[in-house]
C-alpha positions, 0 to 999 in steps of 0.5 A: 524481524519476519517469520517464514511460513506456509500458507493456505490459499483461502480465496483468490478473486479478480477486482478489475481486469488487472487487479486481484485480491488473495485471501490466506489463512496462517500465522500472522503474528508478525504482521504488526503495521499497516504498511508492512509487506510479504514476499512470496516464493513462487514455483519456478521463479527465482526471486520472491514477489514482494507484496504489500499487507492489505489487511490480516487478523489473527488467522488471515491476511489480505494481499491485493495485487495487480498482475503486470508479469508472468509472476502475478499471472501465476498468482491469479491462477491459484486455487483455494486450498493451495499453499504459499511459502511467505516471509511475513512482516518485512518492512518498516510500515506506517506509524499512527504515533504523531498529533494527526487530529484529521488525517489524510490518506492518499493512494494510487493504483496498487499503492491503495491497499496497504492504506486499508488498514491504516484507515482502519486503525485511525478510524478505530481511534475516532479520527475523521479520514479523508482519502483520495483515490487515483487511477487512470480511469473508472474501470481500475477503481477499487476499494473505494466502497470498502474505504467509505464502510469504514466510514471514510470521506472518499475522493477519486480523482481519474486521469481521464476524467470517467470518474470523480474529478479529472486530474491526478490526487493533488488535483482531487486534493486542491478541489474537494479535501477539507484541511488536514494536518498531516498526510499518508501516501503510496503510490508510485514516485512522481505522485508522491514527489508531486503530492510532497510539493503540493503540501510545503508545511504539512507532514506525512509519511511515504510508503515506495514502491519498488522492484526487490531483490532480497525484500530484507536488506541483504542485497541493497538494491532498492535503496533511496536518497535520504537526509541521512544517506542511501536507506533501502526500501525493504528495510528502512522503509518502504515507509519513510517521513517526507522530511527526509526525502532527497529528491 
């Protein structure tokens, strides 16, 4: 289920050059998951930009995002006090049901946000979390120091060797990660196919990202091979078990 509504921009502020971080005030109450997206009307656009959920409350809601076309440019010159038409709660987000005694988190570039509030919830629960980070250099770091106030182990891997360990996360993950027993990633396709045959035995589940259409379901045009058949991001997923993953 998701609701449509109208939101109050409360802050909207740059992280690094490309990455931004927006504050909006309303109803959250359909925001059940870590993982879970909005989809936003923008003036002028036709299609909605689909955002994921980094964090909320029950007045607030957290989106970070990266500007990377016309339509998130826009988006980081909005003001406070401006408003938004959102639909909420789209998506099947991360589930924490499982016997994960010492989990792992791993995000790339924007794939990191929606894996604040997931460390959130298992840190709330007592686990101890390891998390892995990875950009192509220092300068797109964020919300490393965020990750460790939850009390996080925090690892940055950085393609070009300017901070943390030079590589990529599985790179990060096979020098510095501790055993674990069960993995949540998002970031973009060939991190998570590679982070998938970096772990034979070990579960996790995979949050996608890719372009949408509808971001409900409607027009199918972001789907995924399955063990199952074709399920579509906006719907089924954007999370899904690694087992099932037709590569």
């Amino acid at each position: 289920m998701y609701k449509k509504g109208i939101y109050e921009i409360l802050r909207n502020e740059p992280l690094t050059d490309a990455v931004w971080r927006m504050v909006l005030g309303g109803d959250t109450e359909w925001i059940t998951r870590p993982g879970q997206f909005v989809n936003i009307a923008l003036e002028g656009r036709y299609l909605r930009r689909p955002i994921s959920v980094c964090d909320w409350d029950g007045r607030t809601l957290t989106l970070i995002y990266k500007v990377v076309g016309d339509g998130t440019a826009q988006m980081s010159r909005m003001q406070p006090g401006q408003r938004l038409d959102l639909l909420t709660g789209l998506g099947n987000g991360f589930s924490t049901r499982n016997e994960a005694h010492r989990p792992l988190l791993v995000g790339g570039g924007v794939g990191v946000p929606p894996l604040y509030a997931l460390a959130r919830e298992l840190r709330g629960r007592g686990l101890p979390v390891e998390v892995v980070l990875g950009f192509n250099t220092a300068r797109e770091l964020f919300y490393a120091d965020e990750f460790r106030a939850l009390g996080c182990n925090v690892h940055i891997a950085t393609a070009d060797g300017s901070l943390g360990v030079k590589g990529f996360v599985t790179t990060a993950i096979a020098a510095e990660v501790p055993a674990f027993d069960y993995f949540y990633a998002c970031g973009p396709l060939p991190m998570l196919r590679a982070l998938c045959e970096a772990t034979p035995g070990v579960s996790g589940q995979l949050s996608f990202e890719e372009r949408m259409g509808c971001g409900f379901g409607g027009c199918m045009g972001c789907s995924c091979k399955t063990l199952t058949g074709n399920k579509r991001i906006c719907k089924e997923g954007p999370v899904l078990l690694k087992e099932e993953i037709l590569w």
